[in-house]
C-alpha positions in Angstrom: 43.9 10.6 36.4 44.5 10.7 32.5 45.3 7.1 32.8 42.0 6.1 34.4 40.3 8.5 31.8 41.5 6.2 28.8 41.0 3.1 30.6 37.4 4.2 31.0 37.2 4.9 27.2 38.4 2.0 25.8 36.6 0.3 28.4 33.2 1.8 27.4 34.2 1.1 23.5 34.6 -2.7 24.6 31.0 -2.8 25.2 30.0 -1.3 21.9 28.4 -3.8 19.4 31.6 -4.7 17.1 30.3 -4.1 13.8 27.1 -1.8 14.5 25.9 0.0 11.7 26.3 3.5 11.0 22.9 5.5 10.0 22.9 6.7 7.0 21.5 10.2 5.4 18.2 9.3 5.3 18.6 7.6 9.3 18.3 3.9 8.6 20.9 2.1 9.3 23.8 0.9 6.9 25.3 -2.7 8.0 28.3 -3.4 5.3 26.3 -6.3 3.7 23.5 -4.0 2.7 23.4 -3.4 -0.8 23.0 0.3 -2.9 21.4 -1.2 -5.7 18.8 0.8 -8.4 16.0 -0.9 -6.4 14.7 -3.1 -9.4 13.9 -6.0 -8.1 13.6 -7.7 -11.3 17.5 -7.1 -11.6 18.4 -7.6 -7.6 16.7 -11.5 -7.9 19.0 -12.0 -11.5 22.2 -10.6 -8.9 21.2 -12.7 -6.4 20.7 -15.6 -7.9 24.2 -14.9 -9.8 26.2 -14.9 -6.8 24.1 -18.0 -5.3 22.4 -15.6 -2.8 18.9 -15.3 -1.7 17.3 -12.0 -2.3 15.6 -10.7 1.3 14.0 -6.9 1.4 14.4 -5.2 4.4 11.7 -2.8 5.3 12.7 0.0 7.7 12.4 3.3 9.2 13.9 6.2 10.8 14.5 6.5 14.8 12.9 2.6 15.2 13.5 1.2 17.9 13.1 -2.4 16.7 15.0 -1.9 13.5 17.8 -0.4 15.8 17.3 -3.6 18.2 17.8 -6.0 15.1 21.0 -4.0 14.1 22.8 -3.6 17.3 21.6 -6.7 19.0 20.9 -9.6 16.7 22.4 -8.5 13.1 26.0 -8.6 15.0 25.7 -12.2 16.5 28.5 -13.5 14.6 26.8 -17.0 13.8 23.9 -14.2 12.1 26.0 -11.6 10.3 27.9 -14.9 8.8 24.7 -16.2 7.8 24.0 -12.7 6.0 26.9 -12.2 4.4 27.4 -15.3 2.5 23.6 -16.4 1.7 21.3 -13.2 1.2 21.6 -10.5 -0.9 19.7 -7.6 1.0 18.1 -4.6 -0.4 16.6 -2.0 1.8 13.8 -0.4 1.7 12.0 2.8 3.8 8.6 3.0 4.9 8.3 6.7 4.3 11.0 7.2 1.5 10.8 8.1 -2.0 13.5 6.1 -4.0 11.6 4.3 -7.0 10.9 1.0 -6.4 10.7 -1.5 -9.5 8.3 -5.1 -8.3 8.3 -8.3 -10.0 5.4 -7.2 -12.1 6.9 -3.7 -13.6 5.0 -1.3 -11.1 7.1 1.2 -10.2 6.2 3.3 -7.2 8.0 5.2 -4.3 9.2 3.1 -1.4 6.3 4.2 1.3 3.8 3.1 -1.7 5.3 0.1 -2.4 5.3 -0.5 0.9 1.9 0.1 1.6 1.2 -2.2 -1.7 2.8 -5.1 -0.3 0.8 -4.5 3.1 3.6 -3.9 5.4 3.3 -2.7 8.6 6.0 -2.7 10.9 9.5 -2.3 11.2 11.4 -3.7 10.7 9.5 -6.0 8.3 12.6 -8.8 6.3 10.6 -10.4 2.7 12.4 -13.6 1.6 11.7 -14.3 -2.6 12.3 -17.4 -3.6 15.1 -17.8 -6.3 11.9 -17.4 -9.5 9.4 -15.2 -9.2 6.2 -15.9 -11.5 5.5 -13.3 -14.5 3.2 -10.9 -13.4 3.1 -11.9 -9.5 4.2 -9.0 -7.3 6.9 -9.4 -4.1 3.9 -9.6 -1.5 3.0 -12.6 -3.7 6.0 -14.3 -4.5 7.3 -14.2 -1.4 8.4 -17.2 0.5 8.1 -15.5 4.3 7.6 -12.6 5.6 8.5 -11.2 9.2 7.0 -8.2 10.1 8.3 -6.9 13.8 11.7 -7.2 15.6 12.4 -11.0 17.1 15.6 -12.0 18.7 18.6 -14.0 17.8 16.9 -17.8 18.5 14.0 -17.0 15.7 15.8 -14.6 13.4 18.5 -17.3 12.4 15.9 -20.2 12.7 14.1 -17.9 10.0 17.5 -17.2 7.7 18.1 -21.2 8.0 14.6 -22.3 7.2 14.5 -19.8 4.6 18.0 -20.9 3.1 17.0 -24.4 3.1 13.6 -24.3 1.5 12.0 -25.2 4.6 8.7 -23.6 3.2 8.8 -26.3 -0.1 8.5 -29.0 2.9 5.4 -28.7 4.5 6.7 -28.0 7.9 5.1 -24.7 9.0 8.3 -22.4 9.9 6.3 -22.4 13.8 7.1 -26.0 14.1 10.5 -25.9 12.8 11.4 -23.0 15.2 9.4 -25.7 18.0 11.7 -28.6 16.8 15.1 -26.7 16.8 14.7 -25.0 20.4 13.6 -28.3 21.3 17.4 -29.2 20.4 15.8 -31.9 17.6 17.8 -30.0 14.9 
């Protein structure tokens, strides 16, 4: 009986995503290429760029269901997480938190009002800069893409890849891209 027991455990834990992220104190989860940083965003693009990384903002909350979707379900595809961890630098941010947030053009407010500045809506919301940002523009501004809402494994790494290879500096609307790539025309 105690032998079926732990078969049934370690069964169960098989199923488990293999690198979930934990939640953290303030319930938004913590995957291990998230970085702590002082949330000036001035300074996170300067890191970024220093480790040849592209800085993307990651806008979530507590107890979503779409940010806990992205995590469990299409953060751990290997090909994904790979993709993460060697070109983005990612800094979190939460709707409804309080941490000071530095932009590109000096305003400092709390997360949910920068938030709210930038006009996000949904989480999770990711915010790709591109590797300058002009004096004086702010991250709603500068940004190269934006994806408000929870999208699955296909679009999310069409969206890192496009994003990676300055898709957006050819012309080729990020809709077609995605079109031409599931249409196996790579």
């Amino acid at each position: 009986m105690i032998r079926l027991a732990i078969l049934a455990v370690i069964g169960w834990l098989a199923v488990l995503p293999a690198s979930a992220a934990e939640l953290g104190d303030d319930g938004l989860h913590k995957p291990a290429w998230l970085r702590e940083t002082f949330k000036d965003l001035r300074d996170d693009l300067a890191e970024a760029n220093a480790e040849g990384k592209r800085l993307m903002i990651t806008i979530e909350q507590r107890g979503c269901i779409y940010c806990t979707r992205m995590h469990e379900e299409v953060f751990t595809d290997p090909a994904i997480e790979a993709l993460i961890r060697e070109q983005y630098f990612v800094v979190q941010i939460n709707l409804f938190g309080d941490v000071e947030v530095t932009d590109f053009d000096g305003t400092v407010l709390p997360e949910k009002a920068m938030a709210t500045r930038w006009g996000v809506l949904f989480t999770p919301t990711l915010i790709f800069l591109p590797e300058a940002v002009s004096p004086g523009q702010t991250t709603a501004e500068a940004a190269v893409a934006m994806m408000p809402g929870a999208f699955g494994k296909g679009t999310t790494e069409a969206l890192l890849t496009w994003v990676r290879e300055h898709g957006y500096e050819s012309g080729e609307h990020f809709q077609a891209y995605l079109a031409r790539r599931m249409a196996g025309q790579q």
